[in-house]
C-alpha positions in Angstrom: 166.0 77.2 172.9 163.2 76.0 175.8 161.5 74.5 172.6 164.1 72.5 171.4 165.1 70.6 174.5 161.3 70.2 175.4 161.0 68.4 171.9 163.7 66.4 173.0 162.2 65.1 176.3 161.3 62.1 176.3 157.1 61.6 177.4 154.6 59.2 178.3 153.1 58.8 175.1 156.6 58.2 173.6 157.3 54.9 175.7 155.6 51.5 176.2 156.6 49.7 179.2 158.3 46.4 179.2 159.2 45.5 182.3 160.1 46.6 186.4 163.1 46.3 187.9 162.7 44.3 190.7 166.8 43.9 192.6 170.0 44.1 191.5 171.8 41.4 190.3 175.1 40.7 191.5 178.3 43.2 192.4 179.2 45.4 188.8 175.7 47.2 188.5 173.1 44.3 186.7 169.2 44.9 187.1 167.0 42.3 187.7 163.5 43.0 185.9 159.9 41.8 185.6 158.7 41.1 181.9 155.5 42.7 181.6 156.0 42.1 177.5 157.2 40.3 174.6 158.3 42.8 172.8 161.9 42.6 174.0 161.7 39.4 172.0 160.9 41.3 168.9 162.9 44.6 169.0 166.3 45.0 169.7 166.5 49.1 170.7 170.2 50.6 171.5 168.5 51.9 175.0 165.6 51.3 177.8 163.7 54.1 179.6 164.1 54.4 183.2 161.6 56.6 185.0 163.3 58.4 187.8 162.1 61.1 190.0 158.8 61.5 187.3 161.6 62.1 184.5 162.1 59.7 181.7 165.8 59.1 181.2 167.3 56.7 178.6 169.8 54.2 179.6 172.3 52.5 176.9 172.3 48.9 176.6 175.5 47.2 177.7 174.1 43.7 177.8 171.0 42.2 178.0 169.8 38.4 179.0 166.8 36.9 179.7 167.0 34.3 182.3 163.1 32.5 181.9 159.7 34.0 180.4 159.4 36.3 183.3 162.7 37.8 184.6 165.7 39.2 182.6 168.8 40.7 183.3 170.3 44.1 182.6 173.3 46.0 182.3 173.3 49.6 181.4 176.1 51.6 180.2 177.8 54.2 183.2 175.9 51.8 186.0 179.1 49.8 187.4 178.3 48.9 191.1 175.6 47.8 192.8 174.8 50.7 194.6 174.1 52.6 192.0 171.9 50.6 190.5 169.7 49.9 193.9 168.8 53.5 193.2 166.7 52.0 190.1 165.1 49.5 191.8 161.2 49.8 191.2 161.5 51.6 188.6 159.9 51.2 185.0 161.6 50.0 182.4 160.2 51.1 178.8 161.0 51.5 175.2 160.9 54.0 173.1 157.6 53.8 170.5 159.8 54.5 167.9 161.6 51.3 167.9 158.6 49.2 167.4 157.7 48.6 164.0 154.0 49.6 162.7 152.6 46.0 162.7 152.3 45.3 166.3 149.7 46.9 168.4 150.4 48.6 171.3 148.0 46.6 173.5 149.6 43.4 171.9 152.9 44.9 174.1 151.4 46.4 177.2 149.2 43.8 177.4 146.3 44.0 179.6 147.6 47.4 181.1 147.3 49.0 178.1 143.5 49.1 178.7 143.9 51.2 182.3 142.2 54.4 182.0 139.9 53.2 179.3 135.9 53.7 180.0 133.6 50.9 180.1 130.3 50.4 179.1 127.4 47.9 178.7 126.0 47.0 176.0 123.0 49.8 176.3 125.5 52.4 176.0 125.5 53.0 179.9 129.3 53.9 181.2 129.7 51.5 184.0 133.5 53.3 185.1 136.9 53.7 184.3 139.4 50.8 184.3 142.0 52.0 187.0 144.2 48.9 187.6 144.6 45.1 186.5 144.7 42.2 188.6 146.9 39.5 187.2 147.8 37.6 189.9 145.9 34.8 188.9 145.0 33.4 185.8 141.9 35.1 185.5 142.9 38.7 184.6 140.4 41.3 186.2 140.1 44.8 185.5 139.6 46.9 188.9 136.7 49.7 187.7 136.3 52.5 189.2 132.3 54.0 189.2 131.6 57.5 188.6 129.5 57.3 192.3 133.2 55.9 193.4 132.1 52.1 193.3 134.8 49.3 193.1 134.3 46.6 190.7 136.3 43.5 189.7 134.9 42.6 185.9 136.5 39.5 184.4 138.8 41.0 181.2 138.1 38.2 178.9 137.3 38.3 175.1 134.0 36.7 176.0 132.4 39.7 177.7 134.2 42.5 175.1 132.1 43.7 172.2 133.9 46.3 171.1 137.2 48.2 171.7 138.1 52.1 170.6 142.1 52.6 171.0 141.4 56.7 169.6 138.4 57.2 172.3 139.8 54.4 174.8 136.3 53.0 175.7 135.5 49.7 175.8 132.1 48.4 175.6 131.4 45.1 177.4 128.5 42.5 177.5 128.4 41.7 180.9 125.7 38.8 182.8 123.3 40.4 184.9 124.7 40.6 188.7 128.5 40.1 187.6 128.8 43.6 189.0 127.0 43.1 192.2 129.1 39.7 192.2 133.0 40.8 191.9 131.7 44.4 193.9 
């Protein structure tokens, strides 16, 4: 019986996130949330994933509205005030893999944050760390890698310095300009 309902749970690899909620949104229970994807534009699924307390509970779709490119508005089903939906403010907000059809990638969704905990390397073949966070506060996207001696480094993530990418080994190899590293340390 254990088996069954740990089947049923719902797990990391099963999800890819879409958004954050960010504040509620008026007095019957609406969420506010940060896009972090298109794919809501896409795929229409019947629920969103909450993470709450490290567990990943779905949440039904009442109604759903998108107020510019960034923002949108939700309304789950059983969430009727606004105090209990403060309690999900923060969260993440993710859809189930299941509801996105074959043809688009999963980096295409998660966009650049797909690509956290991938390993770089040059182009010798030389790992130059592990990609631990994304800076997109500006236009120019950076990757924050993380050394194996512990070293911080900012390292533009733009098609121009990517050679090659390996989704099944998550590696990334990277043709950087000598002193970029030293440079964005």
């Amino acid at each position: 019986m254990w088996e069954k309902k740990k089947k049923d749970m719902i797990t990391r690899d099963d999800i890819m996130q879409v958004g954050q909620i960010v504040k509620t949104h008026g007095l019957r229970g609406e969420l506010a949330f940060t896009i972090k994807s298109d794919l809501l534009d896409e795929v229409d699924p019947p629920c969103l994933i909450c993470e709450l307390d490290g567990i990943y509970v779905p949440f039904f779709i009442e109604e759903l509205r998108f107020k510019n490119d960034e923002t949108a508005l939700v309304k789950f089903e059983g969430i009727d005030s606004a105090e209990e939906a403060q309690e999900m403010v923060k969260c993440g907000l993710y859809i189930e893999k299941k509801y996105v059809p074959e043809e688009i990638g999963q980096s295409e969704v998660e966009g650049v944050d797909y690509y956290i905990g991938f390993k770089i390397f040059d182009s010798e073949g030389k790992e130059i760390g592990v990609i631990d966070g994304v800076d997109d506060s500006s236009e120019n996207v950076l990757f924050l890698v993380v050394s194996p001696k512990g070293e911080e480094y900012y390292i533009p993530a733009t098609d121009e310095y990517i050679i090659e990418i390996d989704d099944e080994k998550r590696t990334m190899s990277m043709d950087l300009p000598e002193g970029l590293l030293d440079l964005y340390k």
